[in-house]
C-alpha positions as CSV (number, residue, x, y, z in Angstrom):
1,X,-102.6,-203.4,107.2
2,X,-102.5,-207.3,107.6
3,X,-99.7,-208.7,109.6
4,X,-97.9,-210.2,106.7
5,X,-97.7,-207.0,104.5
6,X,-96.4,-205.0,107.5
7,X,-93.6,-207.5,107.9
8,X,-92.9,-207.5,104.0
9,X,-92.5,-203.6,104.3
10,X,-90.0,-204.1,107.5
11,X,-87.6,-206.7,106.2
12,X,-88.0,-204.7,102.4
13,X,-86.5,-201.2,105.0
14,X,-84.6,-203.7,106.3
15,X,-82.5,-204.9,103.4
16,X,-82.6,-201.8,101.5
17,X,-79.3,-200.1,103.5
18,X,-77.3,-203.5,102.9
19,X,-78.4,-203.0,99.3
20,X,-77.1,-199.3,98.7
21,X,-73.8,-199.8,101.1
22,X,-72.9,-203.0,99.2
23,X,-73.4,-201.1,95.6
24,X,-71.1,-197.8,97.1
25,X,-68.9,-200.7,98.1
26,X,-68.7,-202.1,94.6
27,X,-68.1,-198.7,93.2
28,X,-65.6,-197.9,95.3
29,X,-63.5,-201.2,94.3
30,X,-64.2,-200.2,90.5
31,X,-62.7,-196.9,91.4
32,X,-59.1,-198.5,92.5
33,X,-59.1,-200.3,88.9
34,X,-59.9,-197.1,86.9
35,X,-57.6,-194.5,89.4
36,X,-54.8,-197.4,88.8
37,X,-55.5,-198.3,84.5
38,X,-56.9,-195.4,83.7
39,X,-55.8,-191.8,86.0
40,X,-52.2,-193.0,87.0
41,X,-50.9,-193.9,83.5
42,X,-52.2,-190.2,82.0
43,X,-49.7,-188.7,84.5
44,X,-47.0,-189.8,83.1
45,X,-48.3,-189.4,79.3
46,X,-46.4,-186.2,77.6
47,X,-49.1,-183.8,78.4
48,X,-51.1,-182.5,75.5
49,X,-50.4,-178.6,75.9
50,X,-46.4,-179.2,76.5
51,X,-45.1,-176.0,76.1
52,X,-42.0,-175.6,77.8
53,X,-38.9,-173.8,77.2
54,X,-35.2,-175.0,78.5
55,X,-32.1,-172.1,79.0
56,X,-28.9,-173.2,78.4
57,X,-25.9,-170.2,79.1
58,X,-22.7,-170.7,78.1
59,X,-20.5,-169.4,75.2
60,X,-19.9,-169.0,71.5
61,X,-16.5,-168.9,69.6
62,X,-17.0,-167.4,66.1
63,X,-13.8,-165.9,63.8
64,X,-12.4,-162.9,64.0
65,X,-13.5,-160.9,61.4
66,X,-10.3,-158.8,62.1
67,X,-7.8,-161.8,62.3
68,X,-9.2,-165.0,60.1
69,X,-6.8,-167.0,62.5
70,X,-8.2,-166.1,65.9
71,X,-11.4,-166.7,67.2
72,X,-13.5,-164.5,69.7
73,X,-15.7,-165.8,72.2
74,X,-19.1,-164.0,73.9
75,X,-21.8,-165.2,75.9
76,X,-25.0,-166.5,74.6
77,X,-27.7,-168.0,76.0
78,X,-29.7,-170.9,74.0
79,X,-33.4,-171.2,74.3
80,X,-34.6,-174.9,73.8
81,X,-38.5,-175.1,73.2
82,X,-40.3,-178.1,73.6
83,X,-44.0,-178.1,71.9
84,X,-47.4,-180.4,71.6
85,X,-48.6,-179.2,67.9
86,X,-50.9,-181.9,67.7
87,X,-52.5,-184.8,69.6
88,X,-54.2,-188.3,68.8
89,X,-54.3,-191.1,71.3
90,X,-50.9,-191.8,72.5
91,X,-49.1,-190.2,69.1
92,X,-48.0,-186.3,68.8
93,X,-46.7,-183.7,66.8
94,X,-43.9,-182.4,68.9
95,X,-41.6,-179.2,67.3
96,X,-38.6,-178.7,69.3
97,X,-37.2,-174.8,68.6
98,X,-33.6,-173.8,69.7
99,X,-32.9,-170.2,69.4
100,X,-29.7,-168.7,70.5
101,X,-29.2,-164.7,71.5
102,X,-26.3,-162.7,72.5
103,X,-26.5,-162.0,76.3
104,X,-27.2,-159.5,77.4
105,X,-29.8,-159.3,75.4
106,X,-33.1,-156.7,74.9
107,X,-36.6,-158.4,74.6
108,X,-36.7,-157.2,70.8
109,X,-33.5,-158.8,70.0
110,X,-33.4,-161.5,66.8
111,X,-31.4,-165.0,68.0
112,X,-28.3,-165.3,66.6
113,X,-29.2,-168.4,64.9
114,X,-32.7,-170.6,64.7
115,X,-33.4,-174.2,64.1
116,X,-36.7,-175.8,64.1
117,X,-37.7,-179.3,63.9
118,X,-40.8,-181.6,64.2
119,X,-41.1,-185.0,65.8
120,X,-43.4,-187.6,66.1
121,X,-43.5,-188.6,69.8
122,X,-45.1,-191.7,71.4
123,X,-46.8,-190.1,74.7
124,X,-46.4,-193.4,76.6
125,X,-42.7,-194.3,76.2
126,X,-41.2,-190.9,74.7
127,X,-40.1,-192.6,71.7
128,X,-40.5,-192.5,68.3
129,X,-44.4,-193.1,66.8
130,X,-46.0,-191.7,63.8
131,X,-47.0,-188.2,63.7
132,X,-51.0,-187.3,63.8
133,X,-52.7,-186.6,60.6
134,X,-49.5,-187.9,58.4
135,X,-47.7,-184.8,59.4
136,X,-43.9,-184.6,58.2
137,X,-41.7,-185.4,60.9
138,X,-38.0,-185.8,61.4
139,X,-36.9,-189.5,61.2
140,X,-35.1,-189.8,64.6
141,X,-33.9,-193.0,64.2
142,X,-35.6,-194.6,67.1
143,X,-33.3,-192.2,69.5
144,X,-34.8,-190.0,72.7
145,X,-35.4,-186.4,71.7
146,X,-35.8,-184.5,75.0
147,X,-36.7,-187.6,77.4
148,X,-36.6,-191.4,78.3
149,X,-39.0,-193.7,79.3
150,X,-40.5,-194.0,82.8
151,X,-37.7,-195.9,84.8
152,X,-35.2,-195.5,81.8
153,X,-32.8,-198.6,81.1
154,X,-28.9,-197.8,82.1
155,X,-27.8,-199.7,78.2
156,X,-28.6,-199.2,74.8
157,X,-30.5,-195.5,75.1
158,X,-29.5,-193.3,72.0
159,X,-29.8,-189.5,71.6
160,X,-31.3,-187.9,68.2
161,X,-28.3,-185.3,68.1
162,X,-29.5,-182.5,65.7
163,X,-26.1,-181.0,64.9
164,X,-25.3,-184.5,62.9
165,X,-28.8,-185.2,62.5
166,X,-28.7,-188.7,63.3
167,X,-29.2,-191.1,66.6
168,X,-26.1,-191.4,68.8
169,X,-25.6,-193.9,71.2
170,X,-25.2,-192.9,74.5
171,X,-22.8,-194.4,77.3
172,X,-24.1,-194.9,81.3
173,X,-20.9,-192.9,83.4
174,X,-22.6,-193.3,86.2
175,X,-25.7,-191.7,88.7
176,X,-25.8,-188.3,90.6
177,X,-28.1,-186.3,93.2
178,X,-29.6,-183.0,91.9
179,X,-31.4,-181.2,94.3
180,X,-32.6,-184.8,96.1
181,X,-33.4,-186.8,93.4
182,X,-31.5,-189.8,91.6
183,X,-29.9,-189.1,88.0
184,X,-28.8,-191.3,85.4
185,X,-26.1,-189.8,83.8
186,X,-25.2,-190.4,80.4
187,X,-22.9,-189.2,77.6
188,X,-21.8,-189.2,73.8
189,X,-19.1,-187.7,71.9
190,X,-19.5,-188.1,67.9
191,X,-17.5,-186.6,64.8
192,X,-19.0,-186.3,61.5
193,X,-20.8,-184.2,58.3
194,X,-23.2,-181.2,59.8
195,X,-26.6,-182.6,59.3
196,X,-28.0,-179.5,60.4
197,X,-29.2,-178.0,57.3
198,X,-30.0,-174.5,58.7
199,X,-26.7,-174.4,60.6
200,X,-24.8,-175.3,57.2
201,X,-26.8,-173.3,55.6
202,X,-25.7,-170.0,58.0
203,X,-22.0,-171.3,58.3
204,X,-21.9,-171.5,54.1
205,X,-23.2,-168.0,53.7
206,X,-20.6,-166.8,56.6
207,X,-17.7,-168.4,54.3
208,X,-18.6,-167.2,50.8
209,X,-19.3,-163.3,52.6
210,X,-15.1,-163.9,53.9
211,X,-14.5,-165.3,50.3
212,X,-15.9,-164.0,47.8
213,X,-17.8,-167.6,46.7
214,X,-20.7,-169.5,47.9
215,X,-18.9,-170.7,51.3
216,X,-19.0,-174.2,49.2
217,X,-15.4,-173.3,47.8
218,X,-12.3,-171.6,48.7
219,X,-9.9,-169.7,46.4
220,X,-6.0,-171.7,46.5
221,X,-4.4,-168.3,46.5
222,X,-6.1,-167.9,50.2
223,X,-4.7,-171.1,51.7
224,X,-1.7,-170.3,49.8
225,X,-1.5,-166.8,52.2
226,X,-2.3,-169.6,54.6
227,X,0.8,-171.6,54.6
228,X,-0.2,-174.0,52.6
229,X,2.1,-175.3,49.8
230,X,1.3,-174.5,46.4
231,X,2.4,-177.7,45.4
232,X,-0.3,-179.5,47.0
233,X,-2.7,-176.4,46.1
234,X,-2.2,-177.4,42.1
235,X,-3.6,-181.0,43.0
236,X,-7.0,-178.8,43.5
237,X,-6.5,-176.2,40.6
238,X,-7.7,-172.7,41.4
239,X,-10.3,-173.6,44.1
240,X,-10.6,-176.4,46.6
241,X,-13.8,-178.2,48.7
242,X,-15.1,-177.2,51.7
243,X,-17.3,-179.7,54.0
244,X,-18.5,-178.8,57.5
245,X,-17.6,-181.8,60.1
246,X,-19.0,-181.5,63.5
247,X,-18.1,-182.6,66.4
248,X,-20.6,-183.2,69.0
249,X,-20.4,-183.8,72.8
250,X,-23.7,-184.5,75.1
251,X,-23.9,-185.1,79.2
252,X,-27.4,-186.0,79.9
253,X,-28.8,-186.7,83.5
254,X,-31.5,-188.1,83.0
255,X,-34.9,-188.8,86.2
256,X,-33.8,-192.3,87.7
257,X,-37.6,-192.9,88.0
258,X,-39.4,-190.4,85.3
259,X,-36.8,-190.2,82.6
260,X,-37.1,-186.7,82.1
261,X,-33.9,-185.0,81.4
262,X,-33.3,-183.2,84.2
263,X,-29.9,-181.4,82.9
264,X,-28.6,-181.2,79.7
265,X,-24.4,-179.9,78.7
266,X,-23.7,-179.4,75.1
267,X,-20.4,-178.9,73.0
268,X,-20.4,-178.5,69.6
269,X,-17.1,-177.6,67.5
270,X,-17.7,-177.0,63.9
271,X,-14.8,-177.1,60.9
272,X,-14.3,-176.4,57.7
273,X,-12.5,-179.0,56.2
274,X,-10.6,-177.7,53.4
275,X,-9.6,-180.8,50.1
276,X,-10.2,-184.0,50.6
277,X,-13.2,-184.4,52.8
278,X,-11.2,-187.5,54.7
279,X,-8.3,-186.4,54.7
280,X,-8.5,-182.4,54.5
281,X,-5.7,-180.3,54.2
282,X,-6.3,-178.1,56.8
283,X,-9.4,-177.4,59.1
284,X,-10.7,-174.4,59.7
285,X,-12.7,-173.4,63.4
286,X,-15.8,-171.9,62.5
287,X,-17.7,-172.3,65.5
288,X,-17.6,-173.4,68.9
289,X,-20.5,-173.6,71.5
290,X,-20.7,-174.7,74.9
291,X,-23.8,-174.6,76.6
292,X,-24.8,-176.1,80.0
293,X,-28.4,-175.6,81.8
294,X,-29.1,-173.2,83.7
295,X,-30.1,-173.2,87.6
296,X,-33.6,-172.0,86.6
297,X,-34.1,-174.7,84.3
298,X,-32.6,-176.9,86.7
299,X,-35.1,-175.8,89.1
300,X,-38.3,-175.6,87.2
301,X,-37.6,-179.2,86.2
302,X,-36.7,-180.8,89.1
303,X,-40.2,-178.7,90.7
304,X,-42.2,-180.5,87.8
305,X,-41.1,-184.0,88.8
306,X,-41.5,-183.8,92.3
307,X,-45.1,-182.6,91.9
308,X,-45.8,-185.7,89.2
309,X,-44.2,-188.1,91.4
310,X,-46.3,-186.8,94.7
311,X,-49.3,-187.1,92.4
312,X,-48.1,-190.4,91.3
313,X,-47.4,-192.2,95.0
314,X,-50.9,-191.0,95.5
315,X,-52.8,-192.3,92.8
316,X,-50.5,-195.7,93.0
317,X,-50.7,-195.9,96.5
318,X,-52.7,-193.6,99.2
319,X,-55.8,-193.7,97.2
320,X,-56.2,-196.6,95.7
321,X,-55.9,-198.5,98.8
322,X,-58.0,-196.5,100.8
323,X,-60.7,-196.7,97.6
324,X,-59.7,-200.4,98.6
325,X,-60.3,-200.5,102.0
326,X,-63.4,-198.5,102.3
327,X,-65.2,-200.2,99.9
328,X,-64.4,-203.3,101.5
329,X,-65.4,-202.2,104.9
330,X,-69.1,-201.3,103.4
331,X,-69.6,-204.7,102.1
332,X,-68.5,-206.4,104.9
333,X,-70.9,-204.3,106.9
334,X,-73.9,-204.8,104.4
335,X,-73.4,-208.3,104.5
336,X,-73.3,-208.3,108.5
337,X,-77.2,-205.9,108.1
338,X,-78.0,-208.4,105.9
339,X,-77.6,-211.0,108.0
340,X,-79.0,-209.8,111.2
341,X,-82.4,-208.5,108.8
342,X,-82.9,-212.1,107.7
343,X,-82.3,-213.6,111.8
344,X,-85.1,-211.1,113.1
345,X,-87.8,-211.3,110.9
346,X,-90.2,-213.5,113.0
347,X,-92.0,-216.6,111.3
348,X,-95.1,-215.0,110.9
349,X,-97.0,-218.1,109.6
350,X,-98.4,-219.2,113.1
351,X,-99.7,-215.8,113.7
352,X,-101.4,-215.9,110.9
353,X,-102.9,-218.9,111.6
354,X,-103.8,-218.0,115.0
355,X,-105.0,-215.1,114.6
356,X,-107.8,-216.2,111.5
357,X,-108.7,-218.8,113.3
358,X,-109.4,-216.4,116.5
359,X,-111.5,-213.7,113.8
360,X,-113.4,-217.1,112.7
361,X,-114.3,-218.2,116.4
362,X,-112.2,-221.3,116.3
363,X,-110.4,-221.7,119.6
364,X,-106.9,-222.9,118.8
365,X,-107.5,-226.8,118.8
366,X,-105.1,-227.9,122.7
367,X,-103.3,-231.0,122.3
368,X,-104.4,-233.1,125.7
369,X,-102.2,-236.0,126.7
370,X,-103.4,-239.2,127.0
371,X,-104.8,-241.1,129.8
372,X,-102.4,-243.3,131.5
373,X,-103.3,-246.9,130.0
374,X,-104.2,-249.3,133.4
C-alpha cells in the first residue's frame, strides 16, 4: 500500500469516532425537545382509557310514606363514574355516570337513582371542545365538569352543576393541605328549576303515586288537609302547579398544580313548590342529599397525582437536562478527537517526494552554501 493511501485510511479511522459521537450527541439534544413538546404535555392530557369511579357517602332525606310531613333519612353512598367513550386528537367523548345505592348494600343491588350524561372534553385544558364524530353532548356552558386546567386560575372558574343543568360560578374561599399537597378550594351555592330531567322525572312519578295525578298537579282538597286556606285554594280551582326548585351547594378542592379535583362535597335540597312558581304557596321537601368523598377516593386520587407529578418533574427536569448535558459532553469531545486527528496527520508530501526520487536513483538534490566572496 503506498504511503499516501495508508495515511488516507488512518486519518478516515481517525475521524470516523468524532463523526458517530457528534451524531449520538445531536440525537441526544433532539431528544430533550421531543421528551419536553412532545412526552411531557401527553402526561397531563385526560388519558384515553379514563375510567375511573369517585364514592361519595353521606345521606338521603326522602318523605315519609307514613307521615307526608316528616322526612326520613338513610345512608347512601353515590358512585360518580368518569369515562373516555371516544378519542380524536385532543377532543373526547367523556360520559359521566352517578349512581346512588342504599348502604349497606349487596353487589346485585339496583341504585336508587341513575343519571347519565355525555360531554365533550378538551384533553389539554379540561374544558369544553366538540365531541368526536359529531356525537351529542351536553352543552356545559363553558363550565369544568370533573377538573380544571393544569395550574387552575383562583377567578372566574365555573362548575357544570347537573342538578340545575347549567354552569355556576364558583367563589375562591381559600387553599388547604390534603394529605401534602396544595388545594384550591372553591365553592357555589345556587337556587333554581331542576334541570335534571331524570331526577324530575323520578321525583314527578313519586308525587302522582302520593296523589293520585301525574306528580305535575296536586288536588286543593290536599293542601286544604294541609292548612292551607281555602280561600287562596279557589284562586287555583280544583288543582294547583307543582315545579321542582333546587337548591344546590358545591365545595371543590381542587390540585393547586394539576387541577384535578381532589375532593368534592355536595348538598342538594329539592322542593315542590306548590301555585305560583315565584311565589309558591307552600314548598314541599322532597329530597335532601348530602354527600362528601370518601377517604378512599381521597386516597386513590391524591396517589394518581403524586405519581403524574413524579413523572412530570422527571420528564421537565431530570431527563431532559441530563439528555442536555450528555449530548453536549459528546460533541465537545468529538470536536476535541477531531481536532487532535487533523494536528497528527504528518505532511506526507515530502515523503513522497523523497522517497520517488530515492526508487528513481535521484539523490535528494543538497543545497551547498556559497563560497565566501574575497
Amino acid at each position: 500500500m503506498s504511503p499516501n493511501l495508508n495515511m488516507e485510511v488512518k486519518s478516515m479511522r481517525t475521524r470516523k469516532w468524532p463523526i458517530a459521537l457528534t451524531a449520538l450527541g445531536v440525537l441526544l439534544v433532539v431528544a430533550v425537545f421531543i421528551v419536553s413538546f412532545v412526552v411531557t404535555p401527553a402526561i397531563t392530557k385526560l388519558p384515553s382509557d379514563t375510567d375511573r369511579t369517585a364514592v361519595l357517602s353521606g345521606t338521603m332525606q326522602v318523605p315519609d310514606p307514613t307521615n307526608p310531613t316528616a322526612m326520613v333519612s338513610r345512608p347512601v353512598e353515590v358512585e360518580r363514574t368518569i369515562k373516555s367513550e371516544k378519542v380524536a386528537g385532543n377532543d373526547a367523548l367523556v360520559s359521566v355516570t352517578t349512581r346512588a345505592f342504599s348502604v349497606p348494600r349487596s353487589e346485585s343491588e339496583k341504585p336508587l337513582s341513575e343519571t347519565s350524561l355525555n360531554f365533550g372534553i378538551d384533553r389539554k385544558r379540561y374544558g369544553q371542545s366538540d365531541a368526536p364524530g359529531g356525537g351529542e353532548v351536553t352543552d356545559q356552558q363553558g363550565a369544568s365538569v370533573f377538573a380544571f386546567p393544569k395550574d387552575p386560575a383562583r377567578d372566574g372558574q365555573t362548575f357544570y352543576d347537573t342538578t340545575l343543568a347549567k354552569a355556576v360560578p364558583l367563589t375562591y374561599e381559600g387553599n388547604k393541605d390534603i394529605s401534602g399537597r396544595e388545594n384550591l378550594t372553591f365553592k357555589a351555592s345556587n337556587t333554581g328549576p331542576v334541570g335534571d330531567q331524570a331526577l324530575a322525572g323520578r321525583l314527578y312519578a313519586a308525587l302522582g303515586q302520593r296523589f293520585g295525578t301525574d306528580g305535575k298537579s296536586i288536588p286543593a282538597v290536599v293542601l286544604a288537609k294541609m292548612g292551607v286556606p281555602e280561600a287562596i285554594l279557589k284562586q287555583f280551582g280544583p288543582s294547583l302547579p307543582v315545579s321542582l326548585v333546587a337548591t344546590s351547594d358545591v365545595t371543590i378542592d381542587a390540585d393547586k398544580n394539576l387541577g384535578l379535583f381532589t375532593a368534592l362535597e355536595q348538598g342538594v335540597k329539592v322542593v315542590a313548590a306548590i301555585g305560583d312558581s315565584t311565589k309558591p304557596l307552600t314548598r314541599m321537601p322532597l329530597q335532601i342529599l348530602n354527600v362528601s368523598a370518601n377517604d378512599d377516593t381521597v386516597a386513590d386520587t391524591i396517589a394518581t397525582l403524586k405519581d403524574a407529578e413524579s413523572m412530570l418533574r422527571a420528564l421537565t427536569l431530570w431527563i431532559p437536562l441530563a439528555l442536555g448535558v450528555l449530548g453536549l459532553i459528546l460533541i465537545v469531545g468529538a470536536a476535541v478527537l477531531w481536532r487532535r486527528g487533523s494536528g497528527a496527520a504528518p505532511d506526507s508530501s515530502n515523503e513522497s517526494t523523497d522517497s520517488t526520487n530515492s526508487k528513481a536513483g535521484v539523490e535528494p538534490s543538497i543545497r551547498r552554501p556559497r563560497a565566501a566572496c574575497s
